[in-house]
Backbone as CSV, one residue per row, in Angstrom:
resi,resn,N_x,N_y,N_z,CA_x,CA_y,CA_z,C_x,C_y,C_z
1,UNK,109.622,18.630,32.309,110.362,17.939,33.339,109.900,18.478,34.689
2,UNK,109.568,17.206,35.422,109.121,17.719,36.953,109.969,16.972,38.075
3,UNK,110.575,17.827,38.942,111.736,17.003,39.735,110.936,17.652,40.922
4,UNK,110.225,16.367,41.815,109.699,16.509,43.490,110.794,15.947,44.094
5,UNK,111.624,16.883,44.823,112.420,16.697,45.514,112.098,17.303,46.849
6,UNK,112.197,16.128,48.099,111.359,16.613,49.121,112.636,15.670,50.522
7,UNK,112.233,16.482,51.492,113.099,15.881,52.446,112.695,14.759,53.233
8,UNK,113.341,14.006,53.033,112.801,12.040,53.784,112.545,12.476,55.250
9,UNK,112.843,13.670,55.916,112.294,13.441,57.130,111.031,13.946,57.644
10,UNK,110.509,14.014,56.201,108.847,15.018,56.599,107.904,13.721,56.776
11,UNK,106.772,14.328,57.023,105.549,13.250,57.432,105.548,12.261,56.157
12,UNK,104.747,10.982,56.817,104.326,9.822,55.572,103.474,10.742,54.644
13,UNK,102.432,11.568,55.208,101.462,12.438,54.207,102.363,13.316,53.241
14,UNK,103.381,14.169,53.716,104.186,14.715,52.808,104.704,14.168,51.762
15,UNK,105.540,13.054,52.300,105.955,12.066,51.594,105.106,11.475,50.271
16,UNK,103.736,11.124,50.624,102.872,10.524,49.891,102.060,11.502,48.700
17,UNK,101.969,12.610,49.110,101.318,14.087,48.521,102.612,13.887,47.198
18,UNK,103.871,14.118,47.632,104.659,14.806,46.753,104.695,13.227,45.475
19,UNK,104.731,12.227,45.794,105.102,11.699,45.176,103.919,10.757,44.296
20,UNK,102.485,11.493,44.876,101.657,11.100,43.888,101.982,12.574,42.636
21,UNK,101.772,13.598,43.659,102.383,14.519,42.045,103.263,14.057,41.239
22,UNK,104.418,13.538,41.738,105.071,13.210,40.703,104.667,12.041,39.267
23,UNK,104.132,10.958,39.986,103.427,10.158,39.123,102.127,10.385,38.295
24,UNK,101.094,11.470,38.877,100.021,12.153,38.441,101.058,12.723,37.189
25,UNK,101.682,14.049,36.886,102.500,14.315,36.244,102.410,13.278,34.999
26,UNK,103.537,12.113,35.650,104.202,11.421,35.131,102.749,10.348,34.286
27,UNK,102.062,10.661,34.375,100.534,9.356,33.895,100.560,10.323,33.135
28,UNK,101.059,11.808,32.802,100.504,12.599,32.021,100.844,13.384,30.922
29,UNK,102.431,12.121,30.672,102.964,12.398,29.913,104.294,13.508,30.232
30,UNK,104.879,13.780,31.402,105.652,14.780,31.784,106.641,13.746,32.354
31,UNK,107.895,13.936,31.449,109.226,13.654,32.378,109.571,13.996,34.254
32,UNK,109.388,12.656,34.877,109.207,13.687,36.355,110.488,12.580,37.364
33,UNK,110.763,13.346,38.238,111.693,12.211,38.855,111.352,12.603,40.747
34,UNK,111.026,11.668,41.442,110.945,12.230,42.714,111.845,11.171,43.783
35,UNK,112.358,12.428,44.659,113.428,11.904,45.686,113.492,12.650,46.797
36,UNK,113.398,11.782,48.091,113.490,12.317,49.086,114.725,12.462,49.978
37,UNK,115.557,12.966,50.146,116.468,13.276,50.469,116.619,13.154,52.219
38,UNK,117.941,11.640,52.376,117.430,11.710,53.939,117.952,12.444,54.734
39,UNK,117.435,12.320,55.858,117.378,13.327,57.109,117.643,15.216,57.222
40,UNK,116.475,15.434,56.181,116.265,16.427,55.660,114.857,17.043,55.560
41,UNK,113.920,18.164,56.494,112.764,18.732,56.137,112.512,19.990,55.304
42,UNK,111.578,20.340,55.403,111.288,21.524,55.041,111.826,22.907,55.196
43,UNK,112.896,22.769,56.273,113.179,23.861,56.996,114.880,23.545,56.367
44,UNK,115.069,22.649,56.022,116.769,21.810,55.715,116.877,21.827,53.911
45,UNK,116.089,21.422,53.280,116.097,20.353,52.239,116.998,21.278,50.976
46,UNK,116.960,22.462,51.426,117.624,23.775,50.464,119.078,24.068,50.688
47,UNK,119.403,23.278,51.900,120.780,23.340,52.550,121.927,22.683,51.268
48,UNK,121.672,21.471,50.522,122.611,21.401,49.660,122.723,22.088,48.667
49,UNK,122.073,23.456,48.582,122.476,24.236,47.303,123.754,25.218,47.840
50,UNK,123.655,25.058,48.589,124.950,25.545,49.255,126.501,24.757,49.012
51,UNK,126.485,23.754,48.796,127.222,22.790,48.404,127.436,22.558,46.803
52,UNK,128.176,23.015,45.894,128.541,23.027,44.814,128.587,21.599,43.871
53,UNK,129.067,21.078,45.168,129.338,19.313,44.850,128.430,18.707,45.069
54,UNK,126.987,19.253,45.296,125.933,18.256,46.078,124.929,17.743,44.872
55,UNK,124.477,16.756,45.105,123.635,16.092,43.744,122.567,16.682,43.660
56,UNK,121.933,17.997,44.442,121.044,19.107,44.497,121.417,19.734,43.409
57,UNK,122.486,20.762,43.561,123.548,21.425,42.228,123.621,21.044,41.230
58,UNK,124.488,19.790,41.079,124.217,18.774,39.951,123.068,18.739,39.156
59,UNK,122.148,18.548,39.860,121.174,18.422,38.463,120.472,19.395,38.086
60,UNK,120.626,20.613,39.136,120.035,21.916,38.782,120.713,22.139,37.241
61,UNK,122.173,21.934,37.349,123.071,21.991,36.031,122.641,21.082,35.123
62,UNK,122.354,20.078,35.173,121.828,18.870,34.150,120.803,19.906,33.622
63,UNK,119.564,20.127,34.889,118.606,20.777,33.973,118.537,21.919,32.876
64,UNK,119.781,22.878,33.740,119.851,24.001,32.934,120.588,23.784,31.644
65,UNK,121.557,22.377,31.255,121.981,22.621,30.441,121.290,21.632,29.409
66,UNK,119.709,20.917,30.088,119.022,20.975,29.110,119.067,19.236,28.754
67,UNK,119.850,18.740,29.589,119.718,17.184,30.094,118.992,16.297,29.985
């Protein structure tokens, strides 16, 4: 499982980088899911782990419990 989770307010190139990984991945047989999260960069995008309730959290838990 590969989750590119990247912040919608970074460059089109960022944008475009992360989400051919995800599909490269994903051509390759790897469960992958990619989402950009808006008005959120590089410097932000870690801010909802702070948030218990945030759909960041959430699926960290999905993953860990194996989802």
């Amino acid at each position: 499982m590969l989750d590119c989770i990247v912040g919608g307010d970074e460059s089109p190139e960022f944008l475009r980088q992360s989400r051919m990984m995800a599909d490269h991945w994903g051509a390759n047989g790897v469960q992958t899911r990619y989402e950009a999260l808006p008005g959120l960069n590089h410097f932000t995008v870690l801010g909802p782990l702070l948030d218990a309730d945030s759909a960041l959290v959430k699926r960290i838990v999905e993953l860990a419990k194996g989802a």
